[in-house]
C-alpha positions, 0 to 999 in steps of 0.5 A, a space after each residue: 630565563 623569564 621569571 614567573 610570579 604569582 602576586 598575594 594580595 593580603 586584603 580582607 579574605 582569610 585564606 583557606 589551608 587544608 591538610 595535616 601532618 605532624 609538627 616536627 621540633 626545630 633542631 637539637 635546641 628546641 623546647 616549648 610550653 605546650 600549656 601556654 603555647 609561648 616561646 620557651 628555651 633555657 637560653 634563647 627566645 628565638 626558638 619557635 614554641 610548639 603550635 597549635 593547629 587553629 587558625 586565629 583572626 589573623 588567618 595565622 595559625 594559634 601558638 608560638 612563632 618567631 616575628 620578623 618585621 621588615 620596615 620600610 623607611 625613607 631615610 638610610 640608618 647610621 647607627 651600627 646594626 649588627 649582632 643586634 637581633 631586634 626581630 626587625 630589618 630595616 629596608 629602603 622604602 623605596 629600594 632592592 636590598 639583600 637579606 642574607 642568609 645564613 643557616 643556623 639552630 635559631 632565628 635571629 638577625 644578625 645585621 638589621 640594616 638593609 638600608 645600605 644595601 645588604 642586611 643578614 637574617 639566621 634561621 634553621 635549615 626548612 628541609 634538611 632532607 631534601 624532601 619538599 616538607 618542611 620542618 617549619 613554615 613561613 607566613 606573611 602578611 603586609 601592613 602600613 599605609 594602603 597602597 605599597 607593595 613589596 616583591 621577594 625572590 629567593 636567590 643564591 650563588 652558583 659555586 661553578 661561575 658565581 653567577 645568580 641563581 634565582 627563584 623563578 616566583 617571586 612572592 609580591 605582598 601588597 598593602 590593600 584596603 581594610 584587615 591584612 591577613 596571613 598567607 602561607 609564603 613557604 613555597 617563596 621563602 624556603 625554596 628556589 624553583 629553577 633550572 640549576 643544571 641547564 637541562 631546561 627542566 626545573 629543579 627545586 632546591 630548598 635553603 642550604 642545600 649544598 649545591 648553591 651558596 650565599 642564599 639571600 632574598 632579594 627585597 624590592 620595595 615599592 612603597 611598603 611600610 611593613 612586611 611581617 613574617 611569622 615562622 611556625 613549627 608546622 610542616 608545609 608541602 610545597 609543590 613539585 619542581 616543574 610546578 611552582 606556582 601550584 598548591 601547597 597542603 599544610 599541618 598548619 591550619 584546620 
């Protein structure tokens, strides 16, 4: 099946989002400061703080979010990395780890090094109802020496003959010339566009649903020293199963 990707170069343009609707809380755990627009949570920092709907310098919105940073490096780590939630994966800089994916009520990783083939990242269920709204939204941005790149495909495991099922995009961020700026990634990043049933029409299937198992983002590094990820609590439309590479309408940004 051939696999269509559409290539975010993050260069010097602010991309424009259009659209509203209302922010809706992550989970039972969920708590912000709305004064100050900071992560707050009697027990965990990995719980994404209410966000304002203002686009920032950066071409992310304003407000609180949770950072992931995925480090390219040119040599494997030794040290034990698991269980230590460091807000940061490390990947070869040239390689095609997996980040697993495992749901739960935070963001946290949960094995940081990728550079023995597989690292593991936890985050909440983006579309607990199977609507194509999302509870939360993914941006991402590519920083580091100009001129590396990565390219991510959502992928999962079909429970009826193990065989890989993945996402016919493929979010490319490249480092280019000048100011990086953020892009909303959801659609790449929370969802699989692909034909699950073998009726030749595409489905679309959003993280943690039933129907797969074993979801991980397949992580190609081409060079690319950092690959930064920020989750907002702002929903995000994504496009219909038969469109995958078209627009998505977000409450992110004004």
């Amino acid at each position: 099946m051939r696999r269509l990707s559409r290539t975010i170069v993050v260069g010097a343009a602010v991309i424009a989002l259009t659209a509203c609707s209302e922010r809706t809380p992550l989970g039972p755990n969920a708590t912000a400061s709305d004064a100050t627009n900071t992560l707050a949570h009697p027990a965990s920092t990995n719980i994404i703080g209410h966000s304002v709907s203002v686009r920032t310098g950066n071409g992310a919105p304003s407000g609180g979010h949770y950072t992931l940073n995925i480090i390219g490096v040119d040599r494997n780590k030794t040290a034990p990395m698991t269980g230590d939630n460091g807000h940061r994966i490390f990947v070869p800089l040239w390689g095609n780890p997996k980040i697993m994916l495992s749901e739960g009520p935070d963001f946290a990783v949960l094995d940081a090094n990728g550079t023995d083939g597989e690292a593991a990242f936890e985050l909440p269920n983006p579309d607990p109802n199977g609507t194509g709204t999302t509870v939360y939204s993914v941006f991402a941005r590519a920083l580091g020496t100009p001129g590396g790149k990565s390219l991510t495909t959502t992928c999962a495991i079909d429970p009826f003959d193990g065989s890989e099922v993945c996402s016919m995009i493929t979010l490319t961020l490249e480092r280019g010339k000048g100011k990086s700026t953020f892009d909303n990634v959801s659609k790449y990043l929370l969802y699989i566009y692909a034909d699950i049933n073998g009726d030749g029409v595409l489905d679309r299937v959003g993280l943690f649903d039933g129907g797969l198992q074993g979801y991980f983002w397949d992580y190609d590094n081409l060079g690319l020293k950092l690959a930064q990820l920020r989750f907002y609590d702002c929903s995000t439309t994504v496009p219909v199963a038969t469109d995958p590479n078209g627009p998505q309408t977000s409450g992110c940004l004004k």
